[in-house]
N, C-alpha and C positions, 0 to 999 in steps of 0.2 A: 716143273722141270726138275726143282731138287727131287723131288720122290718118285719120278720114272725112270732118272739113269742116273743121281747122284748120290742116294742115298746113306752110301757107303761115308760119305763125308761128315756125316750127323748119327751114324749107328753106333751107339753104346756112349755118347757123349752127353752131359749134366747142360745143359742149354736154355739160353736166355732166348726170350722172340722179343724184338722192339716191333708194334704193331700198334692199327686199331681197326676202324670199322673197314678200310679199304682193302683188308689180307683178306682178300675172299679168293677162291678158283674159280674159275670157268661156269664151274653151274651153281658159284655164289656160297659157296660152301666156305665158311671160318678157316682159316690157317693156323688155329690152337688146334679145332676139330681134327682135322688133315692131320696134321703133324703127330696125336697124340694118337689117333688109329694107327701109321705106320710105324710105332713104337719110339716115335723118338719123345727123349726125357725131359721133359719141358719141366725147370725146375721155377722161374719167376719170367714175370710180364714186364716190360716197359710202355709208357705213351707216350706221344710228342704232344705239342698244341691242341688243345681240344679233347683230348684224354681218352680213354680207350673205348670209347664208344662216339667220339667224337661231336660229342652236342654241346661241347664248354665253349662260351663266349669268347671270341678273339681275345687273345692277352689274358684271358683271365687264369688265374693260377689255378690248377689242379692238384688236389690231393691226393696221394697212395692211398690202395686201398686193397682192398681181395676178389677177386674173382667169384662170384655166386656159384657159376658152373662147373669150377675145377679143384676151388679152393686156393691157387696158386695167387703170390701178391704181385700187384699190380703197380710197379711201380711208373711216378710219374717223373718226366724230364722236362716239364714246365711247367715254372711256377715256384723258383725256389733253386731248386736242383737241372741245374738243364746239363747235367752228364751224370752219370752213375758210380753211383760212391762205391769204396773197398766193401762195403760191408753190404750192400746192395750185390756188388759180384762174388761176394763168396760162396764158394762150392760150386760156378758155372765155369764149364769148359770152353766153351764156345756161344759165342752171341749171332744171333740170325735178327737182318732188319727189311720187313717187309710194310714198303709204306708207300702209296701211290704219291709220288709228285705231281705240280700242279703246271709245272712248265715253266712258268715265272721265278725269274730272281728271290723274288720277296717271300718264297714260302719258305716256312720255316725247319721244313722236316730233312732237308738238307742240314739245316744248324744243329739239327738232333742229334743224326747221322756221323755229323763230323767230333760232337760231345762224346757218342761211344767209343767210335773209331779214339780216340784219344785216352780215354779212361780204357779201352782194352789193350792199347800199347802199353801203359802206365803197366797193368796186371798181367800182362804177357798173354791175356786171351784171343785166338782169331775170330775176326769178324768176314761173316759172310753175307752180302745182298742179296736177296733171293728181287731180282729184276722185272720191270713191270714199262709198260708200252708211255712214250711220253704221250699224256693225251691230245696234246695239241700239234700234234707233227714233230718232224722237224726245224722249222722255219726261225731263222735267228735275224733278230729284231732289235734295237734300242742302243742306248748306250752301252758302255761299259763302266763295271764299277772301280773307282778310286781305292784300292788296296786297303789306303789313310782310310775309308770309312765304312771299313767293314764292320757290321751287327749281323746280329740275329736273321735281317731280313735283306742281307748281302754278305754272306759270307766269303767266296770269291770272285774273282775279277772277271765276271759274265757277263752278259747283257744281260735288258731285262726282260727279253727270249730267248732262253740262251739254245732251245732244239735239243738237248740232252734227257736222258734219263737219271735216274736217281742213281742208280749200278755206276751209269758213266761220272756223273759229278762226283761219287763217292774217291773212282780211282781218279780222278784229277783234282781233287781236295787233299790224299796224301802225297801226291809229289808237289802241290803247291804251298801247301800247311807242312811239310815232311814229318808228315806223322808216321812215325817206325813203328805200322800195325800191320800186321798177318790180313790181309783182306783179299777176300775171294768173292766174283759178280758170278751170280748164275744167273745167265741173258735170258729172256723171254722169247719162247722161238717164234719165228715168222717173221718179225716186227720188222718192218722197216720206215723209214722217217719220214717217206711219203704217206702214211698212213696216221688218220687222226684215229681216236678212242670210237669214235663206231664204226671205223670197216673194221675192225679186231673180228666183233662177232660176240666180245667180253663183256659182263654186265657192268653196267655205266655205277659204281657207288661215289658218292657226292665224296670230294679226301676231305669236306670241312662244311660246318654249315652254312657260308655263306656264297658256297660255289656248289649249289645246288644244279646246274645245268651244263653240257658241254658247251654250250652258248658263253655261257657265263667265264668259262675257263678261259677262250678265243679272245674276252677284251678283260681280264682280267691283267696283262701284262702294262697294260695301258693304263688303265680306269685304275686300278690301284695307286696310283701315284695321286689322285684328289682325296686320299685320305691324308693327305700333307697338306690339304688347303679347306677353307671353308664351306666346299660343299661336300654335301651327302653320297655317296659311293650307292646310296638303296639298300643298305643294312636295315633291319627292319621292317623288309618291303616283301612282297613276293619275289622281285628280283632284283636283286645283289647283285652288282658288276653288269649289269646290262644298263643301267642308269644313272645319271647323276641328276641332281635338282637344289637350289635354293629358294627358299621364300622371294628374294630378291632376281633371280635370274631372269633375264629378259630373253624369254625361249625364242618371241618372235624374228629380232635381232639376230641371236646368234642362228640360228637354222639357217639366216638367210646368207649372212656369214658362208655357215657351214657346205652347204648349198653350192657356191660359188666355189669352195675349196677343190668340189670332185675328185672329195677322198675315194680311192680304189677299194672295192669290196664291203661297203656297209652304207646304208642307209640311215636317217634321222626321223624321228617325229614327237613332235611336245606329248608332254603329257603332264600329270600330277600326283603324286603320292604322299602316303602318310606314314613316316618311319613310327613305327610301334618304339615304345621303349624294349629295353636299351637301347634296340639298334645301334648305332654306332655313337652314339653320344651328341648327333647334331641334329637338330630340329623335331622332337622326340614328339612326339603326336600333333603335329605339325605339320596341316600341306602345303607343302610345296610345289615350285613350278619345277619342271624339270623333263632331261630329253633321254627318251630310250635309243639305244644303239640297236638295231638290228643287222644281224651278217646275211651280206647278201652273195660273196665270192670268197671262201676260204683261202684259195691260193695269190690271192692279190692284195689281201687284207693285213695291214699293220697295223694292229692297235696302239703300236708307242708314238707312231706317225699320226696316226687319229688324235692320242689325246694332249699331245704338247700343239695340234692344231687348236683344239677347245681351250685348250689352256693363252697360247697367244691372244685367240680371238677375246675371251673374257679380260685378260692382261689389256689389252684395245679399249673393248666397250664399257667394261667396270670394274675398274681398276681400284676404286674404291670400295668397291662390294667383295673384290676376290682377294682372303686374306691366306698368306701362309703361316704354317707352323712351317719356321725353316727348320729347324733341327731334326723334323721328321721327313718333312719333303727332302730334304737332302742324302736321310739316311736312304729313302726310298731309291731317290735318284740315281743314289751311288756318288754324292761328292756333289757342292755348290754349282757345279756349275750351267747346267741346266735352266735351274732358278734362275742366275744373274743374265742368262744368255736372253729367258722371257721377259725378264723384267728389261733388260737391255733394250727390248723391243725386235731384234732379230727375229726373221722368219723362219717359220718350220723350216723352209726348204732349207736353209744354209744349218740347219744347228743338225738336221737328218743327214745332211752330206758331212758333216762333220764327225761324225760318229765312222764311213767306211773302215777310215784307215783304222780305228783300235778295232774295230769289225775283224779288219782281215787278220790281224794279228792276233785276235782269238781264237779262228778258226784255224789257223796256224797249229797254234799252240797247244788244242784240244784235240786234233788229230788222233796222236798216239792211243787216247785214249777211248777213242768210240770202238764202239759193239757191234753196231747194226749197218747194213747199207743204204744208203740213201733210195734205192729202189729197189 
């Protein structure tokens, strides 16, 4: 869209792209490529998480580097530096950030996002989104985050599906951060929110290695949150976010649990895997027991409903087996209380009805700022 009717806004201007493997067009074509045939100045690179080709292990730090193909340097913003220094932006007139979001809270190129937006208020540079389809709908889901605990992987006060785009979070990050940055969204045409990432027509690129599937995307707002406890998410696996497993898990038990729940839209069945190293750092060439998720109804389907269910049930059955990292499950959660509501022994139902009222008071409050129409 910037280069069919916008292009006026980037012609003769010295320009940063924050990007990586997911700035592709329609027939998959690079957005350095793009950009550098309609003559705009690409003067330096930026990455988020996973770095500009996006194959770096979660969390792991990324180094600056240079570009093989262009020559241009490639700066990183994790790993050290998660915004862009003066001397990083000197001589760029304008920053362009094109970066597929994953739908959930917890990803981090939202954090990116709000590091430039900040560092180009700082340098009086504007920033412009060049906008991209949420892959997972519309559909808003989970808690809301605790203001008190925001990170990297909750920046603001959303659920942990919040149905936004990256464009949208961007213009509701400076009125709720009040960042004084020049920012302009160039919306993605067509999209609308009832539309997941393959009725687009758009080629499906993985935003990270371990959300190699749209599958994976759908229970990712979910299943993310047992990387705060002692089992395995399937990092290291063929599939990432469609499983979880312990050595210890008692698949039969919980299934039949699970079974009995009549979660809406997904199915269960045991299985066994062997996280290769690194994977995620738990039970590294190790099989485990463990249960894959399969979706079976998109529009009925809650992942955060699904996994604060598996998470109760194991809270129930092995209580001694399911350990947390509180400081991360919390950060995940968005604020303690979550945790203390499972541990309390509370049921999904009550701790999901509890969440409407900040529910509506998001959707409230994110209004002004959406792009697209619900249909």
């Amino acid at each position: 869209m910037l280069l069919t009717d916008s292009l006026y806004l980037v012609r003769g201007a010295r320009v940063g792209l924050v990007t990586n493997q997911s700035g592709v067009d329609s027939r998959g074509v690079g957005d350095v490529e793009r950009l550098r045939s309609a003559g705009v100045r690409l003067i330096a690179l930026f990455s988020p998480e996973h770095g500009f080709r996006g194959t770096a292990d979660p969390g792991a730090a990324v180094t600056s580097s240079t570009d093989s193909a262009t020559g241009l340097p490639i700066y990183s913003l994790y790993g050290g530096t998660p915004a862009p220094t003066a001397q990083m932006l000197r001589g760029i007139e304008m920053l362009l950030v094109d970066l597929q979001d994953a739908g959930a809270r917890y990803y981090t190129y939202l954090y990116t996002t709000v590091g430039v937006m900040r560092a180009a208020a700082s340098a009086g540079i504007p920033v412009m989104v060049l906008d991209r389809p949420a892959p997972i709908g519309g559909a808003v889901q989970g808690d809301v985050l605790d203001p008190d605990y925001a990170s990297p992987v909750g920046v603001l006060a959303v659920p942990m599906r919040h149905g936004m785009t990256l464009g949208e979070l961007s213009l509701l990050a400076r009125a709720d951060l009040r960042i004084p940055v020049r920012l302009r969204v160039i919306p993605a045409a067509g999209w609308t929110r009832r539309l997941a990432w393959d009725d687009t027509g758009l080629p499906f690129i993985p935003p990270s290695p371990n959300l190699r599937t749209l599958e994976s995307l759908f229970h990712y707002p979910g299943l993310c949150l047992f990387e705060g406890t002692s089992l395995s998410v399937g990092r290291g696996t063929e599939a990432p976010f469609e499983q979880i497993g312990a050595p210890w898990l008692d698949t039969t038990s919980v299934l039949a649990r699970l079974e009995a729940a009549r979660l809406p839209g997904v199915r269960f069945r045991a299985v066994s895997f062997t996280p290769v190293s690194p994977g995620d750092g738990k039970f590294a060439d190790t099989t485990v027991n463990g249960i894959r998720l399969l979706l079976t109804d998109r529009s009925s389907y809650d992942p955060t409903r699904t996994a604060i269910t598996i998470l109760s049930i194991l809270e129930t059955l092995q209580p001694l087996d399911l350990r947390w990292n509180e400081a991360h499950f919390d950060r995940l959660a968005g604020g303690p209380s979550l945790r203390l509501a499972l541990l309390a022994g509370a049921a999904p139902e009550a701790i999901v009805a509890g969440w409407s009222g900040p529910l509506e008071t998001f959707l409230r409050r994110r209004a002004p700022f959406l792009l697209y129409p619900d249909r």
